[in-house]
N, C-alpha and C positions, 0 to 999 in steps of 0.2 A: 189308406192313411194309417189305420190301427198296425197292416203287415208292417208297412216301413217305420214308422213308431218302436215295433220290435226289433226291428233289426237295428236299428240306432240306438236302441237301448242296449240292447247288446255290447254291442262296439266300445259305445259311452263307457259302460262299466268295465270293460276290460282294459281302457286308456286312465281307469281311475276317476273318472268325472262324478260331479255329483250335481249336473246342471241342465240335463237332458228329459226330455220329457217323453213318459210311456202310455201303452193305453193298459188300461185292466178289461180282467173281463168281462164287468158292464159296459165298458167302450168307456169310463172315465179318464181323461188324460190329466198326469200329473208333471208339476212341473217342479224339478230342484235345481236349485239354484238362485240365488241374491237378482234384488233389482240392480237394470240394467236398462238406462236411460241414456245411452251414448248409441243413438241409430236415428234415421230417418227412415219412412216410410213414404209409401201411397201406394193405392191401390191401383191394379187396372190386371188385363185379362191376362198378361205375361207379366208378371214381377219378378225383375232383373236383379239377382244376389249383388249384394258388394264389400267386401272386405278389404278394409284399410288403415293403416296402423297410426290413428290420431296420438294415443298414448303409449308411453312405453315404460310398461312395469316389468318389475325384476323378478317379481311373482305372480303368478295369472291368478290366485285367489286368495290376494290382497282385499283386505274390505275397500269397500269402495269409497270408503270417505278418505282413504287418506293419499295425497295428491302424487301425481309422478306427470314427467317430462307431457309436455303437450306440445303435439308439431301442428303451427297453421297453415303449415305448407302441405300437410297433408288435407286438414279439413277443407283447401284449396280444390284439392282434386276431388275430393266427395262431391261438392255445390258443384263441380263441373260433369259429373255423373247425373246429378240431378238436373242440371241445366240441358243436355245432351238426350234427355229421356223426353224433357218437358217440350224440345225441340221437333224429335219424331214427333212425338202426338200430332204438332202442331203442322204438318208436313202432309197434304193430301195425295203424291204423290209417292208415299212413302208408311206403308202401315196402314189404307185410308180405313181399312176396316178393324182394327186393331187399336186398343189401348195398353201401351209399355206403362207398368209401375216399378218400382223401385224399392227394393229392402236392404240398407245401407247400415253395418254394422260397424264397428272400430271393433279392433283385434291385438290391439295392446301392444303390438308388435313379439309375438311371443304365441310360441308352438302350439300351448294350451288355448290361449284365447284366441285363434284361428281356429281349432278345433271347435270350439265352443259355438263359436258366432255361425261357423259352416254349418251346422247340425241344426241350427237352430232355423239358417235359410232354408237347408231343404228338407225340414221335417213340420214347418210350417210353425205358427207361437200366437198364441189368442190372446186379441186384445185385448191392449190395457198389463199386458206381463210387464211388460219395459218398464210399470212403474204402477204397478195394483197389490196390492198388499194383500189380496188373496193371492197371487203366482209366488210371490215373497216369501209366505210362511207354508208352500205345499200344497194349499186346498185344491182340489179336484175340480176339473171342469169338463162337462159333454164334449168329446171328441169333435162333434159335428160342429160345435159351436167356434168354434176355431176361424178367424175373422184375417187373419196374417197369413199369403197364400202360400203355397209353397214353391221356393222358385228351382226354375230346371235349369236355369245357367246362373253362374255366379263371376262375377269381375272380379279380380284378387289373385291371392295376394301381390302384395309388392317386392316382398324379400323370395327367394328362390328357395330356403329351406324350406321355409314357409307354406310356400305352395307345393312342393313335393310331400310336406305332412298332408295337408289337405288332401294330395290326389290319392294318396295313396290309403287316406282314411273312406273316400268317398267312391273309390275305384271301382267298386263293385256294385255302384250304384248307377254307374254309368252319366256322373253329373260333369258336363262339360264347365271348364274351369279357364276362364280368359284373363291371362296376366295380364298389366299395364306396367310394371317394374321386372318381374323376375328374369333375368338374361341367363340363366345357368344353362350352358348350352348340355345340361345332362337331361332339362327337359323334353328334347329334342329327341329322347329315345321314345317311339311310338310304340314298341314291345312292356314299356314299362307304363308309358303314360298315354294312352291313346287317347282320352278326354281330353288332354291340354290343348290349349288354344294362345298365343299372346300376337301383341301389338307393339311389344318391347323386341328390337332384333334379339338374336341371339347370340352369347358370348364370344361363341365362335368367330363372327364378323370382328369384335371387339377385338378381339386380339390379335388378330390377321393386320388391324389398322395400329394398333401397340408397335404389332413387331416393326413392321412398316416405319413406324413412326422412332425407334431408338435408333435401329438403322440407317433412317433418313438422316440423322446427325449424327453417325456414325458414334453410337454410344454403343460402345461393346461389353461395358462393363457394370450392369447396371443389381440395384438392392430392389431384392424384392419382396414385399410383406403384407401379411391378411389376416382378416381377422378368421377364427376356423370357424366357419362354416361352409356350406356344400358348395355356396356360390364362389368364395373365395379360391378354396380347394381346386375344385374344377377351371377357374378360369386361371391359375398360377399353375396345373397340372398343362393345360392349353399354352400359355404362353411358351415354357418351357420346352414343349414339342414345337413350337412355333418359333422360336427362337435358332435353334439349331440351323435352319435352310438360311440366317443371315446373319451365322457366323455371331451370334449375341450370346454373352455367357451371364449367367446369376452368381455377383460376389457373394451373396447368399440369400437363404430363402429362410424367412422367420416370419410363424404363425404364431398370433395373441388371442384369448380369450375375447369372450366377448364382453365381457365384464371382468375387465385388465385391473390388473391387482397391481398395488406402485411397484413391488417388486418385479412384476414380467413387462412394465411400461422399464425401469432401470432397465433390465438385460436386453430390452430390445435396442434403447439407445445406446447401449455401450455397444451394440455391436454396428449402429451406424457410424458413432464414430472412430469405430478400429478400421472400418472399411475405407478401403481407397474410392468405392463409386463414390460418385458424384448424382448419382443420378437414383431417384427411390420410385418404383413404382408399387402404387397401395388398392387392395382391394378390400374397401369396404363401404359402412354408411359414415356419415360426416360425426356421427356420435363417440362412435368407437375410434375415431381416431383425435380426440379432443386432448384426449388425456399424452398422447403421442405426443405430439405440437407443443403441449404443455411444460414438457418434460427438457424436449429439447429447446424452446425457450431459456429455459431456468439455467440451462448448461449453453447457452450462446451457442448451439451448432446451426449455423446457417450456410448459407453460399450451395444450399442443397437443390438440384432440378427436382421438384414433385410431378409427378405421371398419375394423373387420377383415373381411379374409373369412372363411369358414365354412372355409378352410385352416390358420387361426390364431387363429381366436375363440375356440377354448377352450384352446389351453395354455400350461397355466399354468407350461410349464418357463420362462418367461420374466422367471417376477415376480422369483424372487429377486434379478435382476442388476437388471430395468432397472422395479421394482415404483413409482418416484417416477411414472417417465415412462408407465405405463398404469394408474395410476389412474383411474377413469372411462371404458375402454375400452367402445365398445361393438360389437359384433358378432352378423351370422345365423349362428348353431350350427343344425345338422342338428338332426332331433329326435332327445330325445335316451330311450332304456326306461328306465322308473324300475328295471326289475332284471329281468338276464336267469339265470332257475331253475338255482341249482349254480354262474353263475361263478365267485363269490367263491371257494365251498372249490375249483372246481376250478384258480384261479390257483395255488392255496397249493403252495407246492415245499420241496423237503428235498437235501438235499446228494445223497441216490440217486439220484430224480428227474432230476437236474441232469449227473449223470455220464453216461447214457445219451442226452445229447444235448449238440451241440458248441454250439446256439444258448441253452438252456436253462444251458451251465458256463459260457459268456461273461456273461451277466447273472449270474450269481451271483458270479461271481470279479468284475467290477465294480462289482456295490452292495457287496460286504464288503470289497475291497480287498485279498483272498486267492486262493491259488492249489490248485482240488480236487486231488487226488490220483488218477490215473487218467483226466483229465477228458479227455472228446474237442475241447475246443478247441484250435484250433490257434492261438491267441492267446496261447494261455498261454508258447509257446516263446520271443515274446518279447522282448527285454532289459528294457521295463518290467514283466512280468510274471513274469519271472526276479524280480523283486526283492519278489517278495510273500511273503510268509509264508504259508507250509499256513495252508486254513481248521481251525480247530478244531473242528467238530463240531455248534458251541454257536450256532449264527448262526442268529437267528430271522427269517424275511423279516416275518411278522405283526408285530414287534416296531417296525419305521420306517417311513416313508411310501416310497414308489416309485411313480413313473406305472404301472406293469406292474399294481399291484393295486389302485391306484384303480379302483373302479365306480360313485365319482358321474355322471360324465360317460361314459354308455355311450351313443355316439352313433357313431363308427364301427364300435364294436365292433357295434351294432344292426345297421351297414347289414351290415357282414358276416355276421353272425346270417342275416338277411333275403338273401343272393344265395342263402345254402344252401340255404334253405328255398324260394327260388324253383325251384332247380335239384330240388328233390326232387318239386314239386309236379308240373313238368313233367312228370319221371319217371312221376308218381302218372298225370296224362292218360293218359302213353302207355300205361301197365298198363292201362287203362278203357276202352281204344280197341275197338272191333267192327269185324271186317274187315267192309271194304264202305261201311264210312260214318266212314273215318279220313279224315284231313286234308292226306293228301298223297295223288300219281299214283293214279289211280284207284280213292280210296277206300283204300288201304292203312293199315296201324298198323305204327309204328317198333316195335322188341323192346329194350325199356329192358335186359335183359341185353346187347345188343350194340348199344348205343344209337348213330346215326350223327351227327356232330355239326351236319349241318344240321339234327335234327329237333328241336330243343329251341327251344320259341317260350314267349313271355310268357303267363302265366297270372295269375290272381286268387287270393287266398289270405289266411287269415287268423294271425297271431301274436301272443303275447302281449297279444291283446286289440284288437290293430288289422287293419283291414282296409288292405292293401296293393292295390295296382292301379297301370296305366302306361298310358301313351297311347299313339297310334300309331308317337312315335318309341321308344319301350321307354324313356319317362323317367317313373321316378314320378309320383304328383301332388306339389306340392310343400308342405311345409309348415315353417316355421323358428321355432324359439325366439331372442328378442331376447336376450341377453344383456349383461350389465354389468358390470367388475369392479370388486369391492368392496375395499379395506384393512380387512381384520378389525381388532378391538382389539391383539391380540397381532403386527398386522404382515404376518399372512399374506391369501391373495389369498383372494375370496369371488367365484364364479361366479354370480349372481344374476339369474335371469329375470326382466325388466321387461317384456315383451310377447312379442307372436308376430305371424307374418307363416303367412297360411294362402292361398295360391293358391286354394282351390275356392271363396273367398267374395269375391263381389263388390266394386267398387271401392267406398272408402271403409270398408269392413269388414273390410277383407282385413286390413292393420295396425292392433295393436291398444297402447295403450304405457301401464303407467304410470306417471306421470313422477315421481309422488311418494316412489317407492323407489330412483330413480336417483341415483347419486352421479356428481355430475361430478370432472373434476380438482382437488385442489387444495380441494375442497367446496366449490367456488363456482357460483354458477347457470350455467346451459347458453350454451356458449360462443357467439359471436356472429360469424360469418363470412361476411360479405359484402361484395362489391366496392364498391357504390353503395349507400346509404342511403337505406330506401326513402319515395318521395316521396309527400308526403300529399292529402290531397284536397285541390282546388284547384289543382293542377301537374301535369303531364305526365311523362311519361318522356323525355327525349331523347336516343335515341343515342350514342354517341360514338365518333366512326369512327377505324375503326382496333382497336377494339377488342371484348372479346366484347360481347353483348348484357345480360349483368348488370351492366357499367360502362356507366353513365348519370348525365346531368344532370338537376334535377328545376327545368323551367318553367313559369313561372305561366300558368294561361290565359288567355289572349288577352281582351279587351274582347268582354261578350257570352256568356264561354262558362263552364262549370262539369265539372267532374270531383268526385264524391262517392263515388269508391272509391281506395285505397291504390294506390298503384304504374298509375296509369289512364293507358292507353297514348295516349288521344286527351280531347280537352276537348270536350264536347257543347253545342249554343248552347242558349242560351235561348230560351222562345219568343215572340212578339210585343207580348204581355203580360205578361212578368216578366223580370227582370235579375239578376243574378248579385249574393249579397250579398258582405259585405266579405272575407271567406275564399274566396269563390268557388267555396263548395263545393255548393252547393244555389240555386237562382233563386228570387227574392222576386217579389211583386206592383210593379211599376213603378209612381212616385209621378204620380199626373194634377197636372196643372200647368196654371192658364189663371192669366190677370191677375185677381184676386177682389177684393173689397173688406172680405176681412179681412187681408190683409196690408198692410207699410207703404207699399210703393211704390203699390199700387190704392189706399190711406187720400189720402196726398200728391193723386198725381192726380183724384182725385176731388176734393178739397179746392182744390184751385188751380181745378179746371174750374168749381164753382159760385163760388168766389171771383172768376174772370171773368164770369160771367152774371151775378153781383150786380153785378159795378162797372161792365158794361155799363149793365144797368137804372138802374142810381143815373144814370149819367149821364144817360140819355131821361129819367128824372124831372126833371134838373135840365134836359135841356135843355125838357123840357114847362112846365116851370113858369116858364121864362124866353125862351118863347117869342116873346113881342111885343117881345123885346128886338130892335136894331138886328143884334150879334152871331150870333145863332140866326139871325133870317131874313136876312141875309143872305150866308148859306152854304147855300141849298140847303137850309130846315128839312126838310121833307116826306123828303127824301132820308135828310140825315142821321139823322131816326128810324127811316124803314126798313133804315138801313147797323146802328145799334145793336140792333135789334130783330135783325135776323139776324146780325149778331155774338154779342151772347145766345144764340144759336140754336147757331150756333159751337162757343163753351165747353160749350153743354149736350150738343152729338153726341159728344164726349170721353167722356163718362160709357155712352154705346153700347157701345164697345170695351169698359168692365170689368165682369167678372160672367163667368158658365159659357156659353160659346156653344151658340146654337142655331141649327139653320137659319132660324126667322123672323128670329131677331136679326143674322143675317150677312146677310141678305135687304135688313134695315132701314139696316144700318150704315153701307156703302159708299154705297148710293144718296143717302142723309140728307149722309153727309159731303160728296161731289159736290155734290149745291143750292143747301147753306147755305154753300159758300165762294164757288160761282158767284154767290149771292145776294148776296154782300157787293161782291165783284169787279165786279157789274155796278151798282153802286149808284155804287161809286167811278170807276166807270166813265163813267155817269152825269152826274157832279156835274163829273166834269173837261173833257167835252166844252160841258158847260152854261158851263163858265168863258170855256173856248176860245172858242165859239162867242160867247158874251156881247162879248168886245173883239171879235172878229173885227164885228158886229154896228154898231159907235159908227162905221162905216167907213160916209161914204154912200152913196146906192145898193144897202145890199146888208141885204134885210130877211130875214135868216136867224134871228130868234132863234122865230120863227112854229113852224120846225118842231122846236124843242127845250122846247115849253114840258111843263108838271107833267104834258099825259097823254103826249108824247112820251115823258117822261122815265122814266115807268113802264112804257109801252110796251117800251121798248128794255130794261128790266129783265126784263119776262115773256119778252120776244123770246128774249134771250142764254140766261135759266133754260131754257127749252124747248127749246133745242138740249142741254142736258147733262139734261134731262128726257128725250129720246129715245133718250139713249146709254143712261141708264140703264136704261128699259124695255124696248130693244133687247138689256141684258144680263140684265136678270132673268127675258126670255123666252125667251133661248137656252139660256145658260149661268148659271144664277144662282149665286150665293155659298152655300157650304153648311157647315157644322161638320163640320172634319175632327178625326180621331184620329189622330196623328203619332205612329204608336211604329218610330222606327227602330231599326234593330240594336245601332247604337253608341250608345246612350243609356240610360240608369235613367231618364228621365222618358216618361210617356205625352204629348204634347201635342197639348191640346182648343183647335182656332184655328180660323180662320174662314179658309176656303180661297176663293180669288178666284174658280173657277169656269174664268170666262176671264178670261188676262193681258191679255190685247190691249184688255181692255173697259175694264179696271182704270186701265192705262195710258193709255186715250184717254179717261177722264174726269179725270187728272190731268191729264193735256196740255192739255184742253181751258181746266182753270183757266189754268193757265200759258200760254196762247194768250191769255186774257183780261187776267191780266196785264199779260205782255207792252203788249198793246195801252195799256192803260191806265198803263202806267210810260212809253209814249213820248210819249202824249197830255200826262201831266203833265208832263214832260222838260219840252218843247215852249213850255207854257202857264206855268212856271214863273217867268219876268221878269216878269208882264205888272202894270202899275202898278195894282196894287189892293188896299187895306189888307185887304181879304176874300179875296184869293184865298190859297185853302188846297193847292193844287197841290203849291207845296215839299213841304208838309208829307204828299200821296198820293204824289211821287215816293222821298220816301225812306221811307215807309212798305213800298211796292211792292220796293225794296233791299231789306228785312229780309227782306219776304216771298221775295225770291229766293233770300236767305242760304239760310233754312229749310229751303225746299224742295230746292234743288239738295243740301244736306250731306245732307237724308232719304231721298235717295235710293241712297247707299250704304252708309250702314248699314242700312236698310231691308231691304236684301240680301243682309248680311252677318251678320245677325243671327238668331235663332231664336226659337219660341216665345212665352214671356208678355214677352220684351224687344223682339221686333217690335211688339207691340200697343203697349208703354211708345212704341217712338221715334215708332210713330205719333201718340197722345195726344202727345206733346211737341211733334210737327211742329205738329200744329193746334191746339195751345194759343198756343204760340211766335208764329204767322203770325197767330192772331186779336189777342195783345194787343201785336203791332206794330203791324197797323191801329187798334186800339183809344189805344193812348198815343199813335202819332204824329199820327192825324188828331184827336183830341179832346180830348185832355191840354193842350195850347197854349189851345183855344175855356175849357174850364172853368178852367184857369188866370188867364184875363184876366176870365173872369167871377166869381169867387170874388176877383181881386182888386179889382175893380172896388166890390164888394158892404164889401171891407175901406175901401176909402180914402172911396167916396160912399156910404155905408150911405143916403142918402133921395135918392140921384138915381135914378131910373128908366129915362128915356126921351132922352139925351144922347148926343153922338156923340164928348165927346173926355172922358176922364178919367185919372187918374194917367200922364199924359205921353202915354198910349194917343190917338192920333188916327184919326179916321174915312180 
């Protein structure tokens, strides 16, 4: 006793204490420190520490008379430690040889007087200190005499800083420390705190069922605020890693003192209400957020979701001031026992009861508003308690409500219930143990009568119908009730479980909710808190920098791409055969598209193309029929039927181009188109060298008309055709034309066209016309003067103009163009260039013959008529 005496004296005086008691070196033990009448005892072979925060002062060494906040909620859970002790004893199948006492201290809720109270359990305190006026003023007492045992495990604290002061004052002592409140999942480190023990899950669980739970309502956007300390700290450090995996962001994160100053209560609420959540979740006790509530009252900010923790989800000392503003609250509660056997009648107190204890006359002199007679408080001294009036005798506590005897919500009282029972269980091993094959140094068994306090480890065990258990950091498993408060009819607050959160079941099981017995604030449907609105199928999410990743723009996707889920972080393309419809939420079948001849433009073209091959033919008819005329033969007859015949031919290759391509058909197309313009080209070709050569001929000496006569003339037509006959079957032997399927990315149409094969081929049999051409526009140039009522030359050179118009403008749209509108400019090119040849060289010859037919209807065979001379 005297060693650990010293050592706690030590410690004491380095923490500044002046309240600890040492031994000297006659073994006299002194004790400093003020009476201190706020404990229960009793005795027996193991007495079980308890630290609990009945009062809460702003200074741990305040004199004691002068009064601060008293919770009966807590002195709740004490009577139920006592009740819980008094229970073993009474249990023969449990302890049968063992008597549990009990050293039950209040800790003022505060660093100091946790330190105090703990030093005091386990360094032991000789009766009669709590309230002997020799401990009071210092006098010495025989070490030996020492009557208050010293206990090896201690229940406590409640607050999580709290018990990290504790463990870490005690650490070295090896004193196992069993929470009933602290959840700071920082306890949980076995490197730092290997004595810890609780029956409170751990934060970790807590926030795992938080996140759960904003995301269950798709709340992405939610305030989040604590008061600073470790527990707050750690479990806003926790959410916010916990957050992340379900896309949840914090509008922001603001810590309050713990004794809030109206200035840092003002900056907190300006900054809830500058914020867009809708949604606040708060880590604290229901004290520290009084003044919060308060504030925002006074300022009408309501329509707020409150998210409590399991520090302030259930009490309900709150409603009556601030009941507008937590309507709708929801919070994890602890679990909570539907009824632990005898609390009830054992809360019940009577003015006796009450006298023999100074914690037990403090509540009773505060619910009645009277002062007992005899009472060991020391509160009662005074000046507002001077002003009470004696109780009268007649004061029923069953008679009005007080947190102290409420037993709907037995949920810390449980966990308290449950450290005891852990602590007996213990016990129960070591009684059970067999030398030899015990659990510590070689096989040994601890002696539960002088039990050492490293030997007390987690066990398994069953209460009230539940099986209890802990993992390897000594943290329960977890499981939570969802809770919701309710506005009864009459006003009052209704605690109403709307689901659970059960850690041992899998994700997506694990929370359970339902939402149909939920009252939101206000009774209006479940509030709606998020940064960015989320974006619907068909748009993206984008970023927006600078800021978290729940504030985003929502863009449409790109040409090509589709998104068909909510908030879809990327647009997926379509694939080569379907395109995105008008939502862009889903890809369609891409429409095929060739030039056909059910639509208007294939009807037109088609129509115009046999409309020139008829009025080609009309003309050969007319010029056949008026062949022996003067007019006909002398222009070249032979020729110009073969120019009209392949002009016909012309107009009819137009009709190639429209319809669903195929390989034979692109096979045919180009080749055909090539011939039949060469065919015409080298006709007029032909005909203009015959003119030439014909005057060139009236010159003496010079008999050149020998080698242009009719087989010459047709000669020179096979001759020219055969050169773009060679290119052609030079191309459809290499590289032929084949039906392509054009489905590029950026397009909704498929398109079915006739692919060149090879450009260079394509090209050189255009050139080739155009070579031809050429030739044949300078020939006419040329032959253009030459005096002869017949020569038609004029009329091939500016014919051979049109045809250059044509062609050189078809060449860049031809390339600028796509699909079934390439086919169109081509059909337009070679319609265009056939009936330039066709009106310029022919139109003039049946003009003069149709008028000829008007003016001399019975001349026949004449050279000069209606002014027209030979």
């Amino acid at each position: 006793m005297a060693h650990l005496s010293a050592k706690v004296l030590v410690l004491g005086l380095l923490l500044g204490a002046d309240w600890v008691c040492y031994a000297t070196a006659q073994d006299v033990c002194t004790f400093l420190g003020e009476k201190d009448t706020n404990s229960f005892y009793q005795e027996g072979d193991v007495v079980i520490g308890g630290l609990f925060p009945v009062h809460r002062c702003s200074v741990s060494s305040l004199p004691s008379f002068q009064r601060s906040p008293f919770s009966a909620r807590t002195l709740r859970w004490m009577r139920t430690m006592i009740l819980a002790v008094n229970e073993v004893n009474r249990q023969r199948d449990l302890l049968p040889s063992l008597t549990l006492g009990f050293h039950i201290r209040d800790t003022c809720d505060q660093t100091c007087g946790s330190l105090r109270s703990s030093l005091l359990l386990v360094n032991g305190q000789p009766d009669g200190v709590a309230g002997s006026e020799g401990a009071a003023s210092g006098t010495g007492w025989d070490c030996a005499s020492v009557h208050r045992a010293v206990s090896p495990v201690i229940i406590g604290d409640a607050a999580s800083g709290l018990s990290m002061a504790v463990l870490k004052t005690l650490g070295s002592f090896h004193i196992p420390l069993v929470s009933y409140f602290a959840s700071c999942s920082c306890l949980s480190d076995k490197k730092q705190f290997p004595t810890f023990m609780r029956t409170m899950p751990s934060d970790a669980f807590q926030i795992r069922a938080m996140a759960h739970l904003v995301r269950y309502f798709n709340w992405t956007w939610v305030g989040i605020i604590g008061v600073e300390s470790d527990y707050a700290r750690f479990a806003i450090q926790l959410f916010l890693q916990e957050s992340i995996k379900y896309s949840v962001c914090a509008a922001y994160v603001h810590f309050y003192p713990i004794n809030i100053s109206p200035r840092s209560v003002m900056k907190l609420v300006d900054t809830i209400q500058r914020s867009s959540s809708r949604v606040i979740l708060n880590f604290s006790a229901e004290l520290e957020l009084q003044s919060i509530l308060r504030e925002c009252q006074r300022r009408n900010v309501t329509g707020l979701q409150w998210i409590a923790s399991e520090a302030w989800s259930t009490a309900i000392s709150l409603w009556g001031e601030f009941g507008d503003l937590l309507t709708g609250t929801l919070g994890f509660a602890i679990r909570k026992a539907d009824d632990i056997p005898g609390l009830k009648e054992y809360l019940t107190l009577g003015p006796s009861d009450c006298r023999e204890s100074a914690l037990l006359a403090e509540f009773w002199e505060d619910t009645f508003n009277c002062r007992l007679n005899g009472s060991l408080n020391i509160h009662s001294h005074s000046v507002s308690s001077n002003n009470r009036e004696p109780c009268s005798g007649k004061e029923n506590l069953g008679e009005i409500y007080t947190t102290y005897g409420d037993v709907s919500q037995l949920r810390v009282s449980y966990n308290v219930y449950k450290a005891v029972y852990l602590i007996a269980h213990a016990l129960q091993d070591m009684s059970n143990c067999v030398a030899g094959e015990g659990p510590f140094f070689n096989g040994t068994c601890g002696n539960p009568k002088h039990v050492q306090s490293w030997q007390v480890s987690l066990v398994k065990f069953s209460t009230l119908g539940e099986d209890v258990s802990f993992d390897h950091n000594g943290d329960p498993i977890a499981s939570y009730d969802l809770m919701n408060w309710h506005r009864g009819h009459d006003g009052s607050v209704q605690l109403v479980k709307v689901g659970f959160y059960d850690a041992s079941l899998g994700d997506g099981q694990n929370l359970v909710i339902n939402e149909s017995v939920i009252q939101w604030p206000h009774n209006t449907s479940a509030a709606r808190s998020v940064c960015s609105e989320s974006c619907p199928p068909g748009t993206r999410i984008a970023s927006r920098k600078g800021e978290p990743a729940c504030c985003f723009d929502c863009i449409p996707c790109a040409e090509g791409e589709v998104s068909n889920q909510t908030d879809s972080l990327n647009c997926l393309g379509c694939s080569n055969i379907t395109w995105p419809n008008e939502a862009r939420d889903y890809c369609v079948p891409k429409t095929i598209e060739f030039l056909s001849y059910q639509e208007s433009m294939g009807i037109i073209l088609c129509g115009v193309s046999t409309f020139g091959a008829c009025a080609s033919l009309s003309v050969l008819a007319v010029f056949i029929t008026n062949r022996h005329t003067p007019i006909i033969r002398g222009n070249n007859m032979e020729l110009s039927f073969l120019l009209l015949l392949f002009l016909s031919v012309c107009f009819l290759i137009g009709l190639l181009f429209i319809g669903e391509p195929s390989d034979w058909l692109c096979r045919i197309r180009y080749p055909a188109f090539g011939l039949s313009f060469v065919l015409c080209i080298s006709c007029l070709l032909a005909k203009t060298m015959v003119v030439l050569m014909a005057f060139r001929a009236t010159i003496p000496r010079r008999d050149v008309m020998k080698w242009f006569g009719p087989t010459q003339q047709r000669s020179s037509v096979l001759l020219c055709t055969g050169i773009q006959g060679l290119i052609c079957l030079f191309w459809l032997l290499s590289t032929p034309p084949y039906a392509s399927v054009n489905t590029g990315p950026n397009s909704s149409t498929i398109f079915i066209e006739c692919a060149m094969g090879s450009e260079v081929a394509f090209w050189c049999v255009l050139g080739y016309i155009g070579f031809l051409a050429c030739l044949c526009f300078i020939l006419a140039f040329l032959a253009r003067k030459l005096p002869d009522n017949f020569n038609e030359t004029k009329f091939i050179t500016f014919s051979m103009l049109i045809f250059f118009a044509v062609w050189i403008t078809f060449i860049p749209v031809y390339v600028s163009t796509a699909g079934k509108f390439t086919v169109a400019v081509h059909i337009f090119a070679i319609l265009a260039s056939a009936f330039g040849l066709l009106l310029c060289i022919f139109a003039p010859k049946c003009y003069i013959k149709l008028k000829q037919k008007a003016c001399y209807p019975k001349l026949n065979h004449t050279y000069a008529f209606c002014g027209f001379g030979l």
